[in-house]
DRENVOLO-444182 format. One record per atom (N, C-alpha, C, CB): z, y, x; residue in three letters. Coordinates in pm, whole numbers, plus 32768, in hexadecimal, padded with zeros to 4 digits. Atoms other than C-alpha are relative to their C-alpha. Glycine has a CB too. Layout:
<nufis>
ZYXala
...
</nufis>
This chain:
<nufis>
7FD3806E7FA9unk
7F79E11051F5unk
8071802E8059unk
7F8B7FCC8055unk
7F977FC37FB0unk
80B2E11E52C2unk
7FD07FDD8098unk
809C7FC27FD7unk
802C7FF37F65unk
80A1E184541Aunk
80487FD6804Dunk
7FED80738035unk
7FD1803E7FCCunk
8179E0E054A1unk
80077F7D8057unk
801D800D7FCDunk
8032807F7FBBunk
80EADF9554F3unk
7F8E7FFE808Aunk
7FBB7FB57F88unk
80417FFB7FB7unk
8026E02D5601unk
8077802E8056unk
7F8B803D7FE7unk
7FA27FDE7F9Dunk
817FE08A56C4unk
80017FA7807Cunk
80817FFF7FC3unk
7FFB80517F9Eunk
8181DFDD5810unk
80937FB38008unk
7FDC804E8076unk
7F6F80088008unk
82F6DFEE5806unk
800A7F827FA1unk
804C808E7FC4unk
802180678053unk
82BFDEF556F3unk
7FF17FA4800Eunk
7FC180017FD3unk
801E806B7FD3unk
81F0DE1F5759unk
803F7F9880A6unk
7F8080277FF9unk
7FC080557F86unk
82A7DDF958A9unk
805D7FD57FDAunk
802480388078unk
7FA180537FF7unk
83D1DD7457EFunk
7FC37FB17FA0unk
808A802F7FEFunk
802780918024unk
8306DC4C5737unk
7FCB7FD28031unk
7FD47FDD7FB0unk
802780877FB9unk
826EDBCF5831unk
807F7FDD8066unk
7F638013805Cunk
7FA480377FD3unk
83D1DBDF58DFunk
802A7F8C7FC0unk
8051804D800Cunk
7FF2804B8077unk
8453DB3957ABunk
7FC37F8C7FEAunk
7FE280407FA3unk
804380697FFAunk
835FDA2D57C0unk
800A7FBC806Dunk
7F9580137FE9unk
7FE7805E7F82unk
8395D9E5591Dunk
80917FDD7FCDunk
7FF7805180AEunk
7F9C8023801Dunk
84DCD9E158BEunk
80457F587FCEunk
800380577FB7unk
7FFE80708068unk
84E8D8FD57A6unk
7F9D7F658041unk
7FAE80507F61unk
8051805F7FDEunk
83D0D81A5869unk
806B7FB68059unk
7F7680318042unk
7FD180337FC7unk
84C3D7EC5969unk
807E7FAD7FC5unk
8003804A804Funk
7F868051805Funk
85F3D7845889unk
7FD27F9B7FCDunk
803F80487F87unk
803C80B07FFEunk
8511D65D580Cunk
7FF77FC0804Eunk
7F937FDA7FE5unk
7FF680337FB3unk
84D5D60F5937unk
80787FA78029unk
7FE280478034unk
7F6F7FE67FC7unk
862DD6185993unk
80197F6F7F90unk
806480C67FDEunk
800480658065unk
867DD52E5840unk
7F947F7F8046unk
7FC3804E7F65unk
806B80857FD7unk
8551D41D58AAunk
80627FC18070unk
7F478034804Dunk
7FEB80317F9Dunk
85E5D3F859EAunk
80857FC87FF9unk
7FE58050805Cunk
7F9680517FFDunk
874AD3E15989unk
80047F6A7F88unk
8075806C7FE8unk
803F80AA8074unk
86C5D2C6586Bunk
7FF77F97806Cunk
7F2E80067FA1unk
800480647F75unk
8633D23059A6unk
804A7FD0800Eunk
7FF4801E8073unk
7FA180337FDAunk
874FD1F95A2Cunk
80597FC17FDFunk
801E802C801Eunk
7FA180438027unk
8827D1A85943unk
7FC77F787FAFunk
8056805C7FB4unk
8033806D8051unk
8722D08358A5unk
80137FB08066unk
7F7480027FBFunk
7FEC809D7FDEunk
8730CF2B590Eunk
7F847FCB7FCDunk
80877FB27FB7unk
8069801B8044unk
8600CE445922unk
80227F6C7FFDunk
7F798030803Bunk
7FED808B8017unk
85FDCCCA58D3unk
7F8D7FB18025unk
80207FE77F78unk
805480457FD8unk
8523CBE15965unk
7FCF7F4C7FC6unk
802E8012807Aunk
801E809B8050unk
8468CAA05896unk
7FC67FAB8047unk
7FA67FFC7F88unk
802480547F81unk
8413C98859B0unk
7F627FA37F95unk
80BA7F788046unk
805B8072806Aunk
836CC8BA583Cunk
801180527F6Funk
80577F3A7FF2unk
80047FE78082unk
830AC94656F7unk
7FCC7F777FB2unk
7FA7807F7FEBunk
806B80948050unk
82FEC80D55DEunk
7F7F80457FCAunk
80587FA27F56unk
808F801C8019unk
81BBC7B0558Cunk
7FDC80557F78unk
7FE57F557FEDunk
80267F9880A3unk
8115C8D25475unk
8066805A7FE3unk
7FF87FA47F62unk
7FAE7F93801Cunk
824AC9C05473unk
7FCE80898021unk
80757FEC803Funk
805A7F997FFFunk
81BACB24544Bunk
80908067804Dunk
7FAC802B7F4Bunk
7FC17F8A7FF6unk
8260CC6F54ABunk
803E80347FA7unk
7FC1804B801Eunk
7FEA7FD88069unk
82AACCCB5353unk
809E7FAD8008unk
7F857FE27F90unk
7F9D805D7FF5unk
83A4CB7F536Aunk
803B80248052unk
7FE97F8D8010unk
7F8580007FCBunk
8440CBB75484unk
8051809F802Eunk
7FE97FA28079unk
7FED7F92803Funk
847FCD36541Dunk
809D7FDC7F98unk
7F6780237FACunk
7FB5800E804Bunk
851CCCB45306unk
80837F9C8004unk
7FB87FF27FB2unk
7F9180567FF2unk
860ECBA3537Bunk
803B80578070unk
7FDF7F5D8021unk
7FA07FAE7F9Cunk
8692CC9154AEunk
800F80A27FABunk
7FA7800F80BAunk
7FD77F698036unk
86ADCDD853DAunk
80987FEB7FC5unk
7F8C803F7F77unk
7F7C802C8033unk
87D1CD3B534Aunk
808B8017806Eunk
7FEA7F5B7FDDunk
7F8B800B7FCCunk
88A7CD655481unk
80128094804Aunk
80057F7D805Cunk
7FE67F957FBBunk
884BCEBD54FEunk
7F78806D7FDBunk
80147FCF80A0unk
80837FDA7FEBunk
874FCFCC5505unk
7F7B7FD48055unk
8015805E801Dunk
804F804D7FBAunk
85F4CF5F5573unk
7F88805E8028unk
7FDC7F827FB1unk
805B7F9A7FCFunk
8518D019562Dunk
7F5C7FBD8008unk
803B8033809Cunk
80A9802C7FC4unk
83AECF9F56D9unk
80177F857FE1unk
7FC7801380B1unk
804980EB8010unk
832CCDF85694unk
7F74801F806Eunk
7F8E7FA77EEEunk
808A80017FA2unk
8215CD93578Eunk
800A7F3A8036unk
8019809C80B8unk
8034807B7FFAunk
8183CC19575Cunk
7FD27FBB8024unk
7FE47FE87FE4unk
80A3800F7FA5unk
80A2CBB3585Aunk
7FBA7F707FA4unk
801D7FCA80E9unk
808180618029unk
7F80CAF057C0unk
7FF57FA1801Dunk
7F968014801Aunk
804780947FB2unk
7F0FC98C581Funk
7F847FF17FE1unk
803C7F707FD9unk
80A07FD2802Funk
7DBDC9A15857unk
7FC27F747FD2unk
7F95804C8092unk
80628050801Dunk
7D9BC833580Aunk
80017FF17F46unk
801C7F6F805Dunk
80017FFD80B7unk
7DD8C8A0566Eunk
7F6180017FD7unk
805580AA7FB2unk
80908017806Funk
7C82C82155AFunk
7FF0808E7FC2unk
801C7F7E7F69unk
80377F6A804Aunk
7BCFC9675554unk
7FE37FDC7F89unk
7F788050803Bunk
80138011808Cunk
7BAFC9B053EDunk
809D7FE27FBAunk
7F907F7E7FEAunk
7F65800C8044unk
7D3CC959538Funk
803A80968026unk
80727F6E8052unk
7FC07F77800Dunk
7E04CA4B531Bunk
807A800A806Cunk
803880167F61unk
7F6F800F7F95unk
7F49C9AF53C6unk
7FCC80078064unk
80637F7F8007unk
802D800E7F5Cunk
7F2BC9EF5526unk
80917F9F8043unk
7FEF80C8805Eunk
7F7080437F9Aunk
8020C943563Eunk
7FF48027804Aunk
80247F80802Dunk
7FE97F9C7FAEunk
80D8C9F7571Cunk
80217FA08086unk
8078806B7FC6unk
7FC2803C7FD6unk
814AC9835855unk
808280148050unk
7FBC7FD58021unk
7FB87FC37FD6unk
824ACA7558BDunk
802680967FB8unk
7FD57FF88071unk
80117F9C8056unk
82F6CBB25848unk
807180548045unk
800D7FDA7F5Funk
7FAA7F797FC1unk
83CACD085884unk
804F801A7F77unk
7F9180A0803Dunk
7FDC7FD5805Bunk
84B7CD8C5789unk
806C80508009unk
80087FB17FBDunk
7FB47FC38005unk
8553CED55788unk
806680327FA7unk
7FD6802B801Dunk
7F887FC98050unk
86C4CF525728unk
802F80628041unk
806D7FA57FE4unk
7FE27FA07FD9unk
872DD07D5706unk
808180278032unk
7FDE80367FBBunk
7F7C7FCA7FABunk
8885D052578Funk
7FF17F6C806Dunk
80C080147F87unk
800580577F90unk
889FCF7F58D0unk
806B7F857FF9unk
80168056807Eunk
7F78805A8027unk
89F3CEC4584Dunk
7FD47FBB7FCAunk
807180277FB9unk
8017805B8093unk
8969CE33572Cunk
7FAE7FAD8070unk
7F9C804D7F4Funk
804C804B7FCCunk
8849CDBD57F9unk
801F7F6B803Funk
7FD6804C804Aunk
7FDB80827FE4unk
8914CCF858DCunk
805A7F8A7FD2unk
8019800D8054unk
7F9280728072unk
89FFCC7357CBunk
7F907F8C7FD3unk
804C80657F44unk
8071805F8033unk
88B7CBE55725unk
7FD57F988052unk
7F8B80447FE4unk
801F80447F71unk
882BCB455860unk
807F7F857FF6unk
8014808580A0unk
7FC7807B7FE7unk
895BCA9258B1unk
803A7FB37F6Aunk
8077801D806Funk
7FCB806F8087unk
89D5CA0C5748unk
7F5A7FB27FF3unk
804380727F37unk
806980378056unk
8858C99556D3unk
7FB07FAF805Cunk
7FA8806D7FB6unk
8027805B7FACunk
87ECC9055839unk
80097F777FBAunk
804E800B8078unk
7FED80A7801Funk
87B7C79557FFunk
805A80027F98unk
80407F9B807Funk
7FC57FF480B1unk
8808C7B35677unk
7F8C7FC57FC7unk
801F80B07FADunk
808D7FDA809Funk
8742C73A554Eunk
801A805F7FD7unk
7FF07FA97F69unk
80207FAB8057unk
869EC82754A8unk
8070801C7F3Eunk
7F5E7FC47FFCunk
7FCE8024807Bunk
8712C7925344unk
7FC780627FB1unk
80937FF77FF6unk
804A7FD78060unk
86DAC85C521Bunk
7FBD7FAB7F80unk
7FAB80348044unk
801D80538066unk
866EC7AC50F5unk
7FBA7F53800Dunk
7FA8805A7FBCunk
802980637FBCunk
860BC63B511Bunk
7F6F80027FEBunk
80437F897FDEunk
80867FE68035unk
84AEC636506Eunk
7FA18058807Bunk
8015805B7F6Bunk
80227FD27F92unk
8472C71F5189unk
7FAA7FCA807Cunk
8060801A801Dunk
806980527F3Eunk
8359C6AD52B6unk
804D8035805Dunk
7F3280448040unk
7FA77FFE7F71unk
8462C74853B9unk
808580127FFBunk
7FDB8068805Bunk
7F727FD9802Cunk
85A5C6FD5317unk
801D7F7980B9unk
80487FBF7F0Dunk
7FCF80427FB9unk
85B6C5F4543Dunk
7FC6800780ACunk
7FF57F8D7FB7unk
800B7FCF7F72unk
8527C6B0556Aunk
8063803E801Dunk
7F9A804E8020unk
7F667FD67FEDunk
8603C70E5655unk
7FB180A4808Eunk
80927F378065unk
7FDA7FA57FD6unk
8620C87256F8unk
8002800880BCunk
807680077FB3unk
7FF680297F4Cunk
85DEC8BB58A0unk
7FFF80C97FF4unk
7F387F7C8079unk
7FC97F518004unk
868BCA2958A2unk
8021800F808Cunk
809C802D7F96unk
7FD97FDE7F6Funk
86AFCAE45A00unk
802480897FB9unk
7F817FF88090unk
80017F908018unk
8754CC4E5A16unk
7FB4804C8099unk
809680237FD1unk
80417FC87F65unk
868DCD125B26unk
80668098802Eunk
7F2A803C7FE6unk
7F8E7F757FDBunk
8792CE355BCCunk
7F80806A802Bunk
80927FDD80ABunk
801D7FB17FC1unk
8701CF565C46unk
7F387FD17FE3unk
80607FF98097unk
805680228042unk
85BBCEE15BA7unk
7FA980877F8Bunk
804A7F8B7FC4unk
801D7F98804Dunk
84DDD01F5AF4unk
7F877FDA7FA7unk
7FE980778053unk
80727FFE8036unk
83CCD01A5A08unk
7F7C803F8056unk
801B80417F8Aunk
806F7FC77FF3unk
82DAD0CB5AF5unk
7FE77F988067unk
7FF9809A801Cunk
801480457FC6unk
830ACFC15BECunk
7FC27F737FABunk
806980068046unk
804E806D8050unk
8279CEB25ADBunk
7F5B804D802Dunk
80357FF97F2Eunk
808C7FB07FDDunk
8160CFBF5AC8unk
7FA37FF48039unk
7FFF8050802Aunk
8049801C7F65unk
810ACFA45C37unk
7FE47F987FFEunk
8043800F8082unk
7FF980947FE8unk
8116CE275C29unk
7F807FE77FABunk
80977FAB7FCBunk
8078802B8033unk
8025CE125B2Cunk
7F6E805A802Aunk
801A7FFF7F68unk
80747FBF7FB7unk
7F2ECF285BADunk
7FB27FB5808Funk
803F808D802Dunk
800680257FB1unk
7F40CE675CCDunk
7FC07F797FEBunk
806280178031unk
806D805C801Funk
7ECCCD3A5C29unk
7F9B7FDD7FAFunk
801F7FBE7FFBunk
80857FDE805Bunk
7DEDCD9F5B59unk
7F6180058079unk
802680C27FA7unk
8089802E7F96unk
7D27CE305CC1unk
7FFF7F6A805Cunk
7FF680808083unk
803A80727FE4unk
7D3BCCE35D44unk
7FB17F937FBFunk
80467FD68025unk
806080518079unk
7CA2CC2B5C32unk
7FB0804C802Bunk
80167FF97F54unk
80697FBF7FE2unk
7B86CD1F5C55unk
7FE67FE08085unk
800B80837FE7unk
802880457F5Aunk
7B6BCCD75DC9unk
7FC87F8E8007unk
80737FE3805Funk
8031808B8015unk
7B3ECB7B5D6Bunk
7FB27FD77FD0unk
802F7FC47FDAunk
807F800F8090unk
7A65CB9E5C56unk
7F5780118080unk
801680DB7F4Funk
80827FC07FBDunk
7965CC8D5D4Aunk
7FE67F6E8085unk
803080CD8056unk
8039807A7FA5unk
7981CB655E5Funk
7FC47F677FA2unk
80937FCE8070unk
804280708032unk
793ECA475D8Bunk
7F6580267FB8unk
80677FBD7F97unk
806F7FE48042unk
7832CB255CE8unk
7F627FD88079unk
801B80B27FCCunk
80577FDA7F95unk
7787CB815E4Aunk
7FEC7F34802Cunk
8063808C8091unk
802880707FCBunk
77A0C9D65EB4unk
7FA57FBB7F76unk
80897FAA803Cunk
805680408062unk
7700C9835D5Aunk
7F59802C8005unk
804180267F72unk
80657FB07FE6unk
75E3CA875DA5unk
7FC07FB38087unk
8034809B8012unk
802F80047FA1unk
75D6CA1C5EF4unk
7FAB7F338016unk
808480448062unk
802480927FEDunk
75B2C8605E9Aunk
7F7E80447FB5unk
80697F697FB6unk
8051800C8058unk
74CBC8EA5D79unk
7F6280278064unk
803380647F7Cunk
80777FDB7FB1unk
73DBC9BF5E9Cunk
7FB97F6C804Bunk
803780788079unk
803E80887FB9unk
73F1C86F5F71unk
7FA87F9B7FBAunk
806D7FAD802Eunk
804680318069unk
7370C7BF5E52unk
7F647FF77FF5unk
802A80447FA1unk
803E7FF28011unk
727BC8775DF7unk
7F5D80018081unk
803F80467FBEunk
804680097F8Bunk
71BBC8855F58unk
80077F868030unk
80248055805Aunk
803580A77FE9unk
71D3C6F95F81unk
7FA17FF77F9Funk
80757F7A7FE9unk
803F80388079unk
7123C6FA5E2Bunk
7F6B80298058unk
802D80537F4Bunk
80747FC77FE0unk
703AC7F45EC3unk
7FCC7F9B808Cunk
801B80AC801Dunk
804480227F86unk
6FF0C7566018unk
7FDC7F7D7FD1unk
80538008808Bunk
8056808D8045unk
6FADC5DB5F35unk
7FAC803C7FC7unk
80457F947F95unk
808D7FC3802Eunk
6EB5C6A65E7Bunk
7F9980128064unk
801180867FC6unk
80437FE37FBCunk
6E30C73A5F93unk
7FA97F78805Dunk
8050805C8039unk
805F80767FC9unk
6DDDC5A76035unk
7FDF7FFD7FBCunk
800C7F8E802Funk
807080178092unk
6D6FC5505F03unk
7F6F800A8003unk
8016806B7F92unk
806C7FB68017unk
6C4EC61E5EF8unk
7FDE7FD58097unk
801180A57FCBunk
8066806E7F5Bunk
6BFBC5D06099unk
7FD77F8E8000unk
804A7FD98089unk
803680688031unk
6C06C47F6025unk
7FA37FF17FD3unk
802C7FD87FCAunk
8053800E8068unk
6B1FC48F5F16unk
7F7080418054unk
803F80557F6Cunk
808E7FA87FBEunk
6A2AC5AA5FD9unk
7FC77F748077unk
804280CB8077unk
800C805F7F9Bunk
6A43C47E60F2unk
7FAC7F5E7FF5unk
808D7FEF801Dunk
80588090805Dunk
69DEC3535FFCunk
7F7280317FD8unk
80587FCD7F51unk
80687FB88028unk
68C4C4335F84unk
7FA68007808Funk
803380907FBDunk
804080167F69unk
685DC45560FEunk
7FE37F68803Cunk
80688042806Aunk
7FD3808D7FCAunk
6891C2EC6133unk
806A7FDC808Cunk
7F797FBE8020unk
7FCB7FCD7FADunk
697BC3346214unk
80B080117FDDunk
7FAD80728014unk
7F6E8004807Bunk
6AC1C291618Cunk
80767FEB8088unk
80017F417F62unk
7F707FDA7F93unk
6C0DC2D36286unk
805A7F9C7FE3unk
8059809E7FE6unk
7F9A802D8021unk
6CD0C1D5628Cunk
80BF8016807Funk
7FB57F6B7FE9unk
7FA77FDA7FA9unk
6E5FC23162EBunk
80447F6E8037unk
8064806A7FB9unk
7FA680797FF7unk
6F39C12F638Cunk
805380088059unk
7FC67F8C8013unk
7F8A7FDA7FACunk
7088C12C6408unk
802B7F7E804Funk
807D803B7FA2unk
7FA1808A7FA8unk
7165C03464EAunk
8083804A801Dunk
7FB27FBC80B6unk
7F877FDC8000unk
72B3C01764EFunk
80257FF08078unk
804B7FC87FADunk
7FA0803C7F78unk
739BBFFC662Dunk
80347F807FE9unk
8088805A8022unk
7FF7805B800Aunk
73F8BEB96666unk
80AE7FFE8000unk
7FA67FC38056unk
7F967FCE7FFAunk
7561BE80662Aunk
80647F678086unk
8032801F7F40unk
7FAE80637F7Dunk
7681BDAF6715unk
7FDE7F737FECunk
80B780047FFEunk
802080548015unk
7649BC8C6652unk
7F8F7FF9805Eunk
7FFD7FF47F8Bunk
8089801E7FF4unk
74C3BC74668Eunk
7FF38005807Funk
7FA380527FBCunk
7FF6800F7F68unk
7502BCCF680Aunk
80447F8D801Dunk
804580708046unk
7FD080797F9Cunk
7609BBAB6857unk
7F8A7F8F7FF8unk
80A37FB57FC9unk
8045808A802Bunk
74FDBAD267ACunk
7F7A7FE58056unk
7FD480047F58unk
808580117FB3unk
73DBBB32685Aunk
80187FAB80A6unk
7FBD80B08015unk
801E7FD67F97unk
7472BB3E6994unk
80487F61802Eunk
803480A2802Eunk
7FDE8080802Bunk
750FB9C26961unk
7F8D7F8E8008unk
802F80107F77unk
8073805F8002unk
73A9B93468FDunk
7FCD801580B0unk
7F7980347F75unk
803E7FFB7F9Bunk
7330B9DF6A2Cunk
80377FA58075unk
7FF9807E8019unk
7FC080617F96unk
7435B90E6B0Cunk
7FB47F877FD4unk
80B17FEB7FFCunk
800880848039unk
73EEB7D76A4Dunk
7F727FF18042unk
80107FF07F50unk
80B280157FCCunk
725FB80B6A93unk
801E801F80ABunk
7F6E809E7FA5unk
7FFA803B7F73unk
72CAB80F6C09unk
80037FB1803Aunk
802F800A802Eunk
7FA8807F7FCFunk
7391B7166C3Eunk
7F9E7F7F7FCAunk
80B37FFD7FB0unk
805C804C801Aunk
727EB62E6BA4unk
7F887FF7802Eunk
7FF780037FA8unk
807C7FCE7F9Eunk
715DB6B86CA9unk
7FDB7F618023unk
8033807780A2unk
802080677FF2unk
7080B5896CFDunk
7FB38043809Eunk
7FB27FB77F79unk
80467FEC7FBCunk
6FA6B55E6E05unk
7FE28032807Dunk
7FE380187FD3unk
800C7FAF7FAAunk
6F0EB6336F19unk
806280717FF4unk
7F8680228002unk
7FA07F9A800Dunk
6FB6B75A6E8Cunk
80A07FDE8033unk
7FFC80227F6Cunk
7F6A80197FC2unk
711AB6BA6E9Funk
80287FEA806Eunk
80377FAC7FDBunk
8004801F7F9Eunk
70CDB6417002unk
801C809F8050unk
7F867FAB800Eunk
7FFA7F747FEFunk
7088B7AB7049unk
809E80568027unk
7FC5802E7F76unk
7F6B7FC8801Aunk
71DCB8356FB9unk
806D7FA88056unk
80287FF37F52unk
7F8F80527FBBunk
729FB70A706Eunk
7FFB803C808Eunk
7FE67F528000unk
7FFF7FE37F5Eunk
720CB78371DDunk
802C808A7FE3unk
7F617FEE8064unk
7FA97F9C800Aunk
728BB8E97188unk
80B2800A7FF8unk
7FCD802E7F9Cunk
7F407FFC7FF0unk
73F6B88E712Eunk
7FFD7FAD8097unk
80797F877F5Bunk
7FFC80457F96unk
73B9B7BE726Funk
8000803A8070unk
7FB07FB88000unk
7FFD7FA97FCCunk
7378B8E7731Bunk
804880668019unk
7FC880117FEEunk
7F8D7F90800Bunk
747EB9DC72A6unk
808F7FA98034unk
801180447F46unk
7F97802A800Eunk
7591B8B7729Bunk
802A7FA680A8unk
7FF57FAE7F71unk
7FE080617FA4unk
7519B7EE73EBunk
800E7F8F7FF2unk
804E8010802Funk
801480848039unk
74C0B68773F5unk
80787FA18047unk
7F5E7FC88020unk
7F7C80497FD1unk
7608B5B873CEunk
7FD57F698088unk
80527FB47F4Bunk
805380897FB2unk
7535B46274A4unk
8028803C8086unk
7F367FE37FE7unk
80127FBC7F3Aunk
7504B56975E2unk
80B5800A8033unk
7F9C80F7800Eunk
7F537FD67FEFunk
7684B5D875DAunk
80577FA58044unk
804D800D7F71unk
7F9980867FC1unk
7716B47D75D4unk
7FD37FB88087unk
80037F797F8Dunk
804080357F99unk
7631B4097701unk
800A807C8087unk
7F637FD77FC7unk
7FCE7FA97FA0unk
768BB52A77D5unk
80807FE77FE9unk
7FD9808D7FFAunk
7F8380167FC0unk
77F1B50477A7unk
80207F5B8034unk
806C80327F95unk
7FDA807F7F93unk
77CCB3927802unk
8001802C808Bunk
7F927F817FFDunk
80227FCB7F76unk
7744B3F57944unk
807080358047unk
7F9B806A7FFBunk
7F997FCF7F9Aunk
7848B4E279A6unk
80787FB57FE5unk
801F809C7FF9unk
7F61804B7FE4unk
7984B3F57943unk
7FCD7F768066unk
80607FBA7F42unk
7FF980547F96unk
78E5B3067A17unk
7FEA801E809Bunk
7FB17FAC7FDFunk
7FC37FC47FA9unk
78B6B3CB7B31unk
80AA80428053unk
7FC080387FE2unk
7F7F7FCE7FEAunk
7A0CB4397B48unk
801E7F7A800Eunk
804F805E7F98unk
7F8A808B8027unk
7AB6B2BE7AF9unk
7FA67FE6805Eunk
80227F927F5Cunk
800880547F83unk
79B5B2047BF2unk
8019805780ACunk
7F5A7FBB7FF2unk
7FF47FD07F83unk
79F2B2E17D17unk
7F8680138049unk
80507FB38043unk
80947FEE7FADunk
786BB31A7D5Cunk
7FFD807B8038unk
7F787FF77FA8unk
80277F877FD6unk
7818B40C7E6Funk
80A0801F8021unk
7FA480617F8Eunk
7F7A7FBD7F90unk
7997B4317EF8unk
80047F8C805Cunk
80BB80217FB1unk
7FDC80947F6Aunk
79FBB3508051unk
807280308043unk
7F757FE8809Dunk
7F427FEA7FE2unk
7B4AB30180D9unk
80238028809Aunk
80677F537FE5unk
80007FF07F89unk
7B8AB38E820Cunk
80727FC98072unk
7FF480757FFCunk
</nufis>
């Protein structure tokens, strides 16, 4: 065996060599980065796959990343899905925005027979726009869906507990009932409502009406009270006779 492969000297220049070389990809990725362009789909027509729209934009440039977003209201079990939005990378940033602005608000066209020879095209170019920033966007809503999911889970849990403990506490009369009929000893519940504005003006209406119709002793009664609070008009007018005739006949003054 050669002895050599146990040299340190050796091995310290391939794992240089590897850093090396790791970093020069690097280096490459990033200047790709930069120099790609991404395209932005506002409407994918109805059933157009990835494969499709691969193949109608490869035609104008290199094509890097596709990313489709789903519509979650597609009938499970079909193969076609529908998208309702989309990303589409190019690997030079020129082309990108050449595409963008010629195919904006365009038909599609392409063969007539075609289901989207007569949809029409909603192209944006995004500047300064990266693929890792899609990334984030969707990580990001991916955990909110989940957030949403766990709260609607926890209020479905929480009507289903309420539920279940009304069921339980009607069971539970149930059975007092029954132990109670067996005793002879039957409970009856009974509620009353508050009375509402209506039912007050009405009452309180009859109640005038049944006043004001008082007969008798009683009404005699009620008349010497207002007679009392109000003062009897008869006495009033017979005292002020009195004093305007005192004054006008001159009784009790003499002429000197």
């Amino acid at each position: 065996m050669d002895d050599t492969c146990d040299d340190p000297e050796l091995l310290l220049n391939e794992q240089v060599d590897e850093q090396v070389e790791n970093k020069l990809k690097l280096a490459k990725l990033e200047k790709k980065e930069r120099e790609a362009g991404i395209i932005y789909f506002s409407r994918i027509p109805p059933y157009m796959s990835v494969k499709k729209v691969r193949q109608i934009f490869e035609q104008f440039g290199e094509i890097g990343r596709i990313f489709l977003q789903p519509d979650q209201r597609t009938p499970k079990g079909k193969k076609a899905r529908l998208f309702t939005e989309g990303w589409l990378e190019f690997a030079d940033k020129r082309i990108a925005k050449r595409v963008a602005l010629s195919l904006n608000n365009t038909q599609i066209g392409g063969k007539r027979r075609s289901r989207w020879h007569d949809e029409i095209w909603n192209i944006k170019y995004l500047p300064k726009f990266k693929w890792v920033h899609l990334n984030e966007r969707l990580a990001y809503e991916k955990e909110v869906h989940k957030q949403r999911m766990r709260t609607e889970i926890a209020q479905v849990k929480k009507e289903a507990n309420f539920y279940v403990q009304n069921v339980e506490k009607g069971d539970k009369f149930k059975r007092l009932e029954k132990a109670q009929k067996m005793k002879g000893q039957v409970r009856k519940w009974e509620f009353t409502q508050k009375d509402t504005e209506d039912e007050i003006l009405s009452k309180k209406s009859k109640l005038e009406t049944s006043e004001g119709q008082l007969k008798g002793p009683v009404a005699l009664r009620q008349k010497k009270k207002e007679r009392k609070l109000k003062g009897d008009p008869k006495k009033k007018a017979g005292l002020n006779k009195s004093f305007l005739a005192s004054i006008f006949s001159g009784g009790g003054m003499s002429d000197t």
